[in-house]
Structures are given as C-alpha cells and as structure tokens.
C-alpha angles and dihedrals in degrees: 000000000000119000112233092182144334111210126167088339099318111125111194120202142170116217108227091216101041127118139196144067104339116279141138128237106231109202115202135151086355091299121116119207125184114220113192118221103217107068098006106235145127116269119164135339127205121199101042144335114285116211113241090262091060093054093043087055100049087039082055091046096046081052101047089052102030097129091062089039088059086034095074095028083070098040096058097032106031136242102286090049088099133328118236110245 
C-alpha cells in the first residue's frame, strides 16, 4: 500500500487491491478512515470510532494533498479508473 503522505500524524495510503469509487485510507491513532476523493469527504472508518476532529483533520489533510492523492490512484488503477471533477 503505497504512502501518499504522512502529515501531523496523518498517514495517507492507497490500498493496491482496493476497489471501488477512488478514495485514500487515512491511519491515525490505530483507526483507519476512508476519505473518498470525488467528492472529498469522509465515508467509513474500521478500528475504532474517530471524533469529528479527527475526520475534519484527515479531510484537511486529503485536500491539501489531493493532487498526490489522484497521482497514485491512477497509478495503481489507471487513467480511466476514475476522472478528477
């Protein structure tokens, strides 16, 4: 799984045998959230149940680096796997 960025303690990922409309998996404090990329947004979370704060943060931090984020989609899954808005 590929690390798009690691900022204040958000580690940003794309999982090489996901599916799926495009998103990033976002680790922090143990919990994983998945943050989809079109539009951003918060969608589900496993291992545990992250505070709002928490989901505002890692949506901030997919945003800010939303470019990468869409950079290795498509690496993994091609061009044609989904088209940025």
């Amino acid at each position: 799984m590929p690390k798009v960025v690691e900022v204040r303690g958000y580690a940003v990922k794309v999982f090489t045998d996901d599916h799926g409309p495009p998103h990033v998996h976002v680790l922090k404090h143990g919990i994983l959230l998945k943050i989809s990329l079109q539009p951003v947004a918060f969608v589900s979370a496993k291992y545990g149940r992250p505070g709002d704060r928490v989901k505002r943060d890692a949506i901030a931090v997919v945003q800010e680096h939303i470019e990468a984020c869409w950079a290795v989609w498509r690496n993994i899954y091609g061009e044609d796997a989904a088209s940025e808005p």
